[in-house]
C-alpha positions in Angstrom: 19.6 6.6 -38.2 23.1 5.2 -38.6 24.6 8.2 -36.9 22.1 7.5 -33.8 22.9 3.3 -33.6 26.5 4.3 -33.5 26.2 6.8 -31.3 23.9 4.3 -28.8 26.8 1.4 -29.1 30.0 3.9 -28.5 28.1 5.1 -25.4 28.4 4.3 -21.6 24.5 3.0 -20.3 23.3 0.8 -17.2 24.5 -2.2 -18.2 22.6 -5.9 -16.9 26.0 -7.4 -17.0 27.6 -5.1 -14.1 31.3 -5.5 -14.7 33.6 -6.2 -16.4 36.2 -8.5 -14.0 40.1 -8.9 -14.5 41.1 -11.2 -17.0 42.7 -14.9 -16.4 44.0 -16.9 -19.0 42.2 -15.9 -21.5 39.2 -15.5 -19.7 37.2 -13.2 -18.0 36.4 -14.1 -13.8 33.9 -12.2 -11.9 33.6 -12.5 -8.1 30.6 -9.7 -6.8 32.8 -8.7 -4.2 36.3 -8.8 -5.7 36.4 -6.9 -8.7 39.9 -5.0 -9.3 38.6 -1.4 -9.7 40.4 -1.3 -13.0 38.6 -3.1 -15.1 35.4 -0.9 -14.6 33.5 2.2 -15.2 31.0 3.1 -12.6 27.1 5.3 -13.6 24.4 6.6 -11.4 23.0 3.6 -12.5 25.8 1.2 -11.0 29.0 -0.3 -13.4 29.1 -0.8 -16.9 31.1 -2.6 -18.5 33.6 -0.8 -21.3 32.5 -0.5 -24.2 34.5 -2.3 -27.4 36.0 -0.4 -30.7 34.6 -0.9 -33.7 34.0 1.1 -36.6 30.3 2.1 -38.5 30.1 1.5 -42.3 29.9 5.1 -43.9 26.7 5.2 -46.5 24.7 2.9 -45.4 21.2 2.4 -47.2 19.3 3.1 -44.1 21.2 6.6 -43.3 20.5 7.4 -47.4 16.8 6.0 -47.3 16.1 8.8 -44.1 18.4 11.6 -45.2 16.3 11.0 -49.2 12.7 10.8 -47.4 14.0 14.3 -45.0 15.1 16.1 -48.1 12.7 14.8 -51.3 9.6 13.9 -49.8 6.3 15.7 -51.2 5.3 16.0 -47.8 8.4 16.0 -45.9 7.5 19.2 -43.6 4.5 17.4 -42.5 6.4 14.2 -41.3 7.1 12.9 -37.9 10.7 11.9 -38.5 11.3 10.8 -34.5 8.5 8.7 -34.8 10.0 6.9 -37.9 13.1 6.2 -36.6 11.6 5.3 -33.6 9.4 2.9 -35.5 12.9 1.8 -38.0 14.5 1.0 -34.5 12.0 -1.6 -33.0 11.1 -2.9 -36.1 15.3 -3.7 -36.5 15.6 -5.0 -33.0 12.6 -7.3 -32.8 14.0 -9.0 -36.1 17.3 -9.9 -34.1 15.7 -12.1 -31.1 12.8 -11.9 -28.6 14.8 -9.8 -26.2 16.4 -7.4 -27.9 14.0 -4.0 -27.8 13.8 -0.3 -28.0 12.6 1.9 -25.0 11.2 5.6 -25.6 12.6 7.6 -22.6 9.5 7.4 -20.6 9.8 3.0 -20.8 13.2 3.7 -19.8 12.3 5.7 -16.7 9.3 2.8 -15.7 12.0 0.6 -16.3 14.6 1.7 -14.5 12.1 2.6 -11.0 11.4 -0.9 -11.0 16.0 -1.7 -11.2 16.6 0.9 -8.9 14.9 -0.1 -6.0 12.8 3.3 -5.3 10.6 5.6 -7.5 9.9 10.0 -6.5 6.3 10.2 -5.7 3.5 10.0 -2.7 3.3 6.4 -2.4 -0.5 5.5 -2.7 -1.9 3.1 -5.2 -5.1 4.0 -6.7 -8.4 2.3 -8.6 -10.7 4.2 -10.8 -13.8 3.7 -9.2 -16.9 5.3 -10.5 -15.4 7.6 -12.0 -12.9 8.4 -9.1 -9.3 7.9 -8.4 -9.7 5.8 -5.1 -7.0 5.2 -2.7 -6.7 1.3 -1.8 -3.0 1.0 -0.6 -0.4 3.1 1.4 3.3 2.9 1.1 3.6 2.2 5.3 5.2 5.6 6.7 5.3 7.5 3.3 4.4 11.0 2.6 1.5 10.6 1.7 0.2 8.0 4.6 2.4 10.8 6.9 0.2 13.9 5.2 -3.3 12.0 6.6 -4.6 10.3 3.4 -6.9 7.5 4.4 -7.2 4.3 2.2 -10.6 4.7 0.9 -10.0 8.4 0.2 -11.2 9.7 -3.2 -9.6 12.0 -4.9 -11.2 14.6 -7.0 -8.2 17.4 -7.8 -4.5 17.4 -8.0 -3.3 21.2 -7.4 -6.8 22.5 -7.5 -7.6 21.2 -10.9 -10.4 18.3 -11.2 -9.4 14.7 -11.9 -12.8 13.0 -12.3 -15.2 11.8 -14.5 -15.5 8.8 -17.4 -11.8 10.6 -19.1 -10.2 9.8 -16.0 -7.0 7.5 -16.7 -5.0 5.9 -13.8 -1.5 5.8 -15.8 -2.2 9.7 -16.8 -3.1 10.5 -12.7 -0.3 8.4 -11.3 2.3 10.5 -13.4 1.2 13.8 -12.3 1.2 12.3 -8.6 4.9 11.5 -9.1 7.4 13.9 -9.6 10.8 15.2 -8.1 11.9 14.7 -4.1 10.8 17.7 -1.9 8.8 19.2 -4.8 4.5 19.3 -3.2 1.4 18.7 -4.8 -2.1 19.6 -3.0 -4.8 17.0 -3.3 -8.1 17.4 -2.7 -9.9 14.4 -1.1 -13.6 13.4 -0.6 -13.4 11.3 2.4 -16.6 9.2 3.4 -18.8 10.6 6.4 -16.8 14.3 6.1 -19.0 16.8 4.8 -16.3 19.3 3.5 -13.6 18.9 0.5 -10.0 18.2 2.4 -7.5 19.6 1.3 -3.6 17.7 1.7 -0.4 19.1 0.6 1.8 15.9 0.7 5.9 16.6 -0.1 7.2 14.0 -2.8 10.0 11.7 -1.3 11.7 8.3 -2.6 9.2 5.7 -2.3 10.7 2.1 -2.0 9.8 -0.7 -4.4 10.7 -3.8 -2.3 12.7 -6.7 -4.0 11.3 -9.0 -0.9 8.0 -9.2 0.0 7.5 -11.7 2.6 10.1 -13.0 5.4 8.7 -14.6 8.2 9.0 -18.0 9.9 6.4 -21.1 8.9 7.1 -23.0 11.6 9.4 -22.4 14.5 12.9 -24.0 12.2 12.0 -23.3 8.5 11.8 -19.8 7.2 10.1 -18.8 3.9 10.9 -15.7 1.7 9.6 -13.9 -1.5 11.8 -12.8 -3.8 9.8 -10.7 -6.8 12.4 -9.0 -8.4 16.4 -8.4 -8.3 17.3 -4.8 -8.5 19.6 -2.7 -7.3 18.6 -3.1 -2.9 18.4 -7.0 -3.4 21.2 -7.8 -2.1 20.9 -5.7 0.9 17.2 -6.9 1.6 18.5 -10.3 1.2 20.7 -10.1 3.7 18.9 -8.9 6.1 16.1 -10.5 5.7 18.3 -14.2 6.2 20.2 -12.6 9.4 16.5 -11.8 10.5 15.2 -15.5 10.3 18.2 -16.9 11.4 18.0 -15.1 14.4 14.2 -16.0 15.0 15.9 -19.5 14.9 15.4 -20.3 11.0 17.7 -23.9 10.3 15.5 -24.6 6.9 14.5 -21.9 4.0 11.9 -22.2 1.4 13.2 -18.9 -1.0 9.7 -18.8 -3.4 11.1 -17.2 -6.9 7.8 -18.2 -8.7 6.6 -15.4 -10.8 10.1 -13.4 -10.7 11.4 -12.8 -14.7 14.2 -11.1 -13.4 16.3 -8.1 -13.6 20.0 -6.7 -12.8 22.8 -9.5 -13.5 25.0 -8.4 -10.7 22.0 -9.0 -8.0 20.8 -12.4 -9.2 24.7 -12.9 -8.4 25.5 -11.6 -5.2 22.2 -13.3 -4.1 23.2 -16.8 -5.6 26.3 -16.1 -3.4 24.9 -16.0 -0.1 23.8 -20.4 -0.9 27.2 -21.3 -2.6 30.9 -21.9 -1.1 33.9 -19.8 -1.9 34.5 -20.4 -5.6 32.4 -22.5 -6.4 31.3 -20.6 -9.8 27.5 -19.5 -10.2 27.2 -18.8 -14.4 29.3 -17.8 -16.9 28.2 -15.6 -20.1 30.1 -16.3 -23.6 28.8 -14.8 -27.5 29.7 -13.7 -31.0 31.7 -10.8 -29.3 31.8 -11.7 -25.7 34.7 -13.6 -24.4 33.5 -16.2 -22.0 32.9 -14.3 -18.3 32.9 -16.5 -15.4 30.7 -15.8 -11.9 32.4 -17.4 -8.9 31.0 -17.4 -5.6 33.1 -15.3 -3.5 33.2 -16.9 0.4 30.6 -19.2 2.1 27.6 -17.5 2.2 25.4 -16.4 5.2 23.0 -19.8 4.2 25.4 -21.8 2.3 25.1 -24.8 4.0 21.2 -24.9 5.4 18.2 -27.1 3.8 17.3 -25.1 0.8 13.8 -25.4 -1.2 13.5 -22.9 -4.1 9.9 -22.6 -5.6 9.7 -21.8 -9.2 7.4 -22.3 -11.8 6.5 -21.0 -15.6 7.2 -17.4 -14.7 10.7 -17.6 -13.1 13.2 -16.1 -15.5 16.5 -14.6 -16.6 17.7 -13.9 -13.2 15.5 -16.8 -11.4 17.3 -19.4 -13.6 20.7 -18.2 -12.9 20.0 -19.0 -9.6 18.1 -21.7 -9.7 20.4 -23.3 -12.3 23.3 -22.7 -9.9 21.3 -24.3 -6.7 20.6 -27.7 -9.3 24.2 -27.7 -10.6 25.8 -27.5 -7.1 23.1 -29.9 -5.6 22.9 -27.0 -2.9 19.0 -27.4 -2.7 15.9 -28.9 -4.1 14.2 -27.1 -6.8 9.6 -27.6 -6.4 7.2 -26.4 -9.1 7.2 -26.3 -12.9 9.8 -25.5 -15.6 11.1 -22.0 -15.8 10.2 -19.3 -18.7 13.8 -20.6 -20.4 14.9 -16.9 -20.7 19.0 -17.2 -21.1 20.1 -14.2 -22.9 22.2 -11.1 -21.7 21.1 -7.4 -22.6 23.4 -4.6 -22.8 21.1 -1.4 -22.0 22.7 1.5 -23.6 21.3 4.8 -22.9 20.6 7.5 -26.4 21.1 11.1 -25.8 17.4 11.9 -25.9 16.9 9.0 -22.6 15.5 6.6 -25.0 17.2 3.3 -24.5 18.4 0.5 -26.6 18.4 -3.2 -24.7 20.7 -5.2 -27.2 21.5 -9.0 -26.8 25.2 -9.9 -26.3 25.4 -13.0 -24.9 24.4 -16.0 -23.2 23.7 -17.3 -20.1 25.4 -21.0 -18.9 24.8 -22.7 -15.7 28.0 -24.0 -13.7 27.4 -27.4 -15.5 27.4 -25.7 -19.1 23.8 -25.5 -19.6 22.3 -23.0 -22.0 19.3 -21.8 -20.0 17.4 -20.5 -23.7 14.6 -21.7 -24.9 13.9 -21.9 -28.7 12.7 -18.7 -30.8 8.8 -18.9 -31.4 8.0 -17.5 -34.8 6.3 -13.9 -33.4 7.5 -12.2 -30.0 3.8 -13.0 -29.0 3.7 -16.8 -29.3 6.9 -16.6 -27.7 5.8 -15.4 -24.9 2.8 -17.0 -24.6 4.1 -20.5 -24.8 5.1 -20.8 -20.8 2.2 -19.6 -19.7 -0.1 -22.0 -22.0 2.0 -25.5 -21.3 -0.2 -28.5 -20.6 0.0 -29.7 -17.9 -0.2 -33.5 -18.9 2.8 -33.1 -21.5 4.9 -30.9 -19.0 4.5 -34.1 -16.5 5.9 -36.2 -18.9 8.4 -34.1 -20.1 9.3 -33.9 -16.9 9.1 -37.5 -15.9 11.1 -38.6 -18.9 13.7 -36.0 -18.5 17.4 -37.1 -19.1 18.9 -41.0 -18.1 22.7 -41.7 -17.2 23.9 -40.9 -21.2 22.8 -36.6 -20.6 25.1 -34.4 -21.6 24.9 -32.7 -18.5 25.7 -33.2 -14.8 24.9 -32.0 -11.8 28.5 -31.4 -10.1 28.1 -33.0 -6.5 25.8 -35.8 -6.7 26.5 -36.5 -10.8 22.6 -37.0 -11.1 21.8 -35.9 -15.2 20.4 -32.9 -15.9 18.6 -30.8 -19.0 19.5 -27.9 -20.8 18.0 -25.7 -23.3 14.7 -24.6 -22.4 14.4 -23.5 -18.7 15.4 -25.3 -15.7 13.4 -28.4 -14.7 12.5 -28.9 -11.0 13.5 -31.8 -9.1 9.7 -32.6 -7.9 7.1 -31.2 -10.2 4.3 -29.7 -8.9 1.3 -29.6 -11.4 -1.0 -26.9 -11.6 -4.2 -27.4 -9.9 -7.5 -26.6 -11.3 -7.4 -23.0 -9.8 -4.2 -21.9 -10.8 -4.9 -20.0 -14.2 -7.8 -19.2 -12.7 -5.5 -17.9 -9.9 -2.9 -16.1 -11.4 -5.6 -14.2 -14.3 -7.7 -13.4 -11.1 -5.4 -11.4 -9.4 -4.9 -9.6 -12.7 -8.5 -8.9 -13.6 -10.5 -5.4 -13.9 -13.5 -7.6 -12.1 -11.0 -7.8 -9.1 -9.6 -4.2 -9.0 -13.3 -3.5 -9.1 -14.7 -5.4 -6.6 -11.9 -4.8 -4.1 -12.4 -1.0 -4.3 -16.2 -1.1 -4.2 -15.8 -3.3 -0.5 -13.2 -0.7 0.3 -15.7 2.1 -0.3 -18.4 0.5 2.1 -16.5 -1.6 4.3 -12.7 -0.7 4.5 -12.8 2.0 7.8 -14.9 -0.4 9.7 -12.5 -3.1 9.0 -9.4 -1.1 9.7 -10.8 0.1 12.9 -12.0 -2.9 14.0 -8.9 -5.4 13.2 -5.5 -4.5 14.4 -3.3 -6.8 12.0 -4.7 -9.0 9.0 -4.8 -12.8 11.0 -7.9 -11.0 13.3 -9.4 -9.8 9.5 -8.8 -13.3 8.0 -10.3 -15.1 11.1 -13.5 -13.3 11.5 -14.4 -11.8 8.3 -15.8 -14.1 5.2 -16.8 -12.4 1.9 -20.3 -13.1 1.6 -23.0 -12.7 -1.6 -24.9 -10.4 0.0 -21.2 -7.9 0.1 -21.0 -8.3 -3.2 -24.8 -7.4 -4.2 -24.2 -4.5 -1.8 -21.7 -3.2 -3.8 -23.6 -3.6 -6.9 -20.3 -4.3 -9.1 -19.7 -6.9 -11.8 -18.2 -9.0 -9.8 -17.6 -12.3 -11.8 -14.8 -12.7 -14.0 -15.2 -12.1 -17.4 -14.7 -14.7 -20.0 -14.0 -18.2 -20.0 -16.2 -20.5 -17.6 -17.3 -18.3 -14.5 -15.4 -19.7 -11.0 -16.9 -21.3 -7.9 -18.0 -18.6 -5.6 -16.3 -20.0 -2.8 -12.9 -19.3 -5.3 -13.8 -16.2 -6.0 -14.3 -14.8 -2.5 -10.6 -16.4 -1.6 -9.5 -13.7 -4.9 -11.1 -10.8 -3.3 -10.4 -11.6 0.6 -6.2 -12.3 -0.6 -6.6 -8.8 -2.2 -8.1 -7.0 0.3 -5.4 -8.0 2.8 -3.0 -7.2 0.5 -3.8 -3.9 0.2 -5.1 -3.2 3.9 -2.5 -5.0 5.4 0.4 -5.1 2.7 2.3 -8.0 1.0 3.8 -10.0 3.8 0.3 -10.3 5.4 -0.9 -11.0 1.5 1.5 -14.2 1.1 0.9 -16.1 4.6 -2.7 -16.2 3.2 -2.1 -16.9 -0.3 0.4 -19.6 1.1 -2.3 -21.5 2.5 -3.8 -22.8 -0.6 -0.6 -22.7 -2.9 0.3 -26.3 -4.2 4.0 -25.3 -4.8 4.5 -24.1 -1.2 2.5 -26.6 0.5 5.2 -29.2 -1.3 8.3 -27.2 -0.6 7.4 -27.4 3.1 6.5 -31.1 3.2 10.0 -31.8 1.2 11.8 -29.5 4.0 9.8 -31.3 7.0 10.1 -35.1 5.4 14.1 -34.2 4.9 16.4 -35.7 7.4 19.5 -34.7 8.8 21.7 -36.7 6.7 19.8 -34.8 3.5 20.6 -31.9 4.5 23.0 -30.8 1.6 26.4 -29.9 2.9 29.8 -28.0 1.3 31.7 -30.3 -1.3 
């Protein structure tokens, strides 16, 4: 095990914090779009920074405790040594912090899709559904929506061999869909009113996973985006999806981060970028054995000077808070919603020879002001975890409400108003949750949902898509009514807890049917019209007068 961890630190993996920049007086300075080429190594993953010398104590207990148990054990033929120092590894990393971790290969991989920006496969999402792998969403313009598969299709084999029946697993069926680019896989599909079996050989291709997934103007001045995720096409979405609005005539943005945790270092930084002014600096990153690495804004960015909302709330982290942090400490915008996840540490992902992955904490985060974004261990991963997403509401308000006077430690570095640091970033106007948000965010999570959405699909979803061009004519003419739901005869109430108001549980199913009929963008504009946080962010943004408007220092 000792020769593996040395191995795993002396190597060269994707690494969250991007580069390593040039050194200035004594310290390291990273601009995103400056780096001397120098002071970096670059992957097929992007650039890692170099790794530092050190040397492994020879001997150790742990390297004598495996190579004893290999060569003594009464039943040492029969053992599963991987899986023991697989098991040795997590157990060693969880005790460290709640962020350090081991990945098998295939976490890496799921991972890594999700950083990368694109995954090899079809591009269809799919419900078990009696018993049967049912299509309910299309990548737009992917192979397998170019081969002639139907939302609604079922499918009953992959490459003539059956995939049906109560064994049926989704995760088991969605990794023999993917597989290499150009490499084919035939399925057969039952389609509803066709009498024969079809059967569709679709050609694998990349299939985007979108960082954005809503840009579109709310009223004729003040744009709104989505950002889920920052991962290697971010950036790129990013800016085009600004240039986009600003040419529709966007002067305002509301940029909704709500429910993002995060992702690669180097885009939560080139995005911060595009709201800041030449050197202003966004975070710096400092530990044990990390000299303090400073993120400077590199020019005025394409919206560095426009009225600015950013929407965040309990699940916003890691890469949401450096960028919220730096919009607080620069007084570049106004932050609406609830207190982030308080996620502040830096992981170093360093690749094993077998593909399985260590994620090992180096350092933390600070905002421009000095912050520490952290929040406090919890004594298990799992409380830890839990704790943002079970705050009450009441003592968040007046946590809130009572945050820091003129004697904080910290300072926003325009206006000088006091800010807090070590646990998350506090909005400037707190939005409670309502009495439907839990209820909202476990909804769109639930098996009850998934269920109910595929079993209107079934019976409803060619009518709808032949009859309703886009998802506004859907959404104005079609209510989800109780006798749908008896139609379908599913479960369709949610289970545990006290049951919801029909009425809330029909908003669910219609937001997720859009979604998946008409894809994300059309999902958010609905979803949008009852969501507290946005509502506010749009008031602040109409109510805010010219002389508001924050400007360059």
């Amino acid at each position: 095990m000792t020769y593996i961890l040395a191995t795993c630190l002396l190597l060269v993996g994707l690494c969250v914090q991007a580069q390593v920049p040039a050194t200035e007086s004594g310290r390291n300075v990273f601009t995103p779009f400056g780096y001397p080429p120098q002071t970096y190594e670059r992957t097929n993953e992007g650039a890692s920074m170099r790794q530092p010398q050190f040397q492994m104590r020879p001997g150790t207990k742990i390297a004598q405790a495996f190579s004893l148990v290999q060569n003594w054990y009464v039943d040492a033929d029969s053992l599963d040594m991987n899986g023991m120092e697989e098991e040795s590894l997590r157990d060693m990393l969880r005790r460290l912090d709640p962020h350090s971790s081991y990945l098998s290969r295939e976490e890496a991989r799921v991972m890594n899709e999700s950083m990368r920006g694109h995954f090899e496969g079809i591009g269809i999402a799919t419900t078990i559904y009696r018993d049967t792998a049912m299509v309910v969403s299309l990548s737009p313009n992917g192979p397998a929506a170019r081969a002639g598969i139907q939302i609604g299709d079922r499918i009953v084999t992959v490459n003539m061999q059956p995939v049906t029946g109560r064994t049926l697993n989704r995760d088991i069926l969605q990794q023999t869909l993917r597989g290499e680019r150009g490499t084919r896989v035939i399925l057969g599909i039952k389609r509803k009113h066709v009498s024969r079996l079809l059967s569709i050989p679709i050609v694998r291709s990349n299939i985007p996973v979108e960082s954005i997934e809503a840009a579109y103007l709310v009223t004729p001045t003040i744009g709104y985006i989505k950002l889920a995720r920052f991962s290697n096409t971010t950036y790129e979405e990013m800016v085009k999806a600004i240039g986009r609005l600003q040419w529709q005539g966007m002067q305002r943005l509301i940029l909704d981060i709500c429910e993002n945790s995060g992702g690669l270092l180097d885009a939560a930084v080139k995005v911060a970028d595009e709201f800041l002014s030449e050197g202003q600096l966004i975070l710096y990153t400092e530990g044990d054995r990390q000299q303090r690495t400073d993120y400077v804004a590199t020019r005025a960015g394409l919206f560095h000077s426009g009225a600015l909302a950013l929407m965040i709330d309990e699940g916003s982290a890691s890469g949401s808070e450096i960028l919220a942090g730096a919009i607080q400490d620069w007084d570049r915008g106004i932050l609406i919603g609830r207190r982030t996840f308080g996620k502040g540490l830096v992981q170093r992902q360093i690749v094993l020879q077998d593909g399985s992955m260590i994620r090992l904490t180096v350092a933390r985060y600070h905002t421009p002001s000095g912050r520490v974004i952290q929040k406090p261990y919890m004594d298990t991963r799992e409380d830890y975890n839990r704790e943002a997403f079970s705050r009450d509401a009441r003592a968040e308000f007046n946590f809130w409400s009572h945050r820091p006077d003129t004697a904080s430690a910290y300072r926003s570095l325009i206006a000088q108003r006091p800010l807090l640091g070590g646990g998350g970033i506090l909005p400037d106007v707190y939005v409670a949750p309502d009495s439907m948000s839990a209820a909202r965010h476990n909804a769109r999570h639930a098996e009850w949902l998934n269920q109910t959405v595929a079993g209107l699909i079934d019976r409803y979803g060619h009518l709808w898509l032949r009859q309703y061009r886009d998802a506004d004519s859907f959404i104005r003419h079609v209510d989800i009514t109780p006798d749908m739901l008896a139609q379908i005869q599913t479960d369709n109430r949610p289970r545990g807890g006290r049951q919801e108001d029909p009425e809330n549980q029909a908003l669910y199913i219609k937001q997720a049917l859009v979604r998946n009929l008409w894809g994300s963008e059309a999902y958010w504009k609905l979803y949008n019209e009852t969501n507290p946080v946005f509502l506010k962010a749009l008031e602040e943004l109409q109510n805010m007068v010219p002389s508001e408007t924050p400007t360059e220092p």
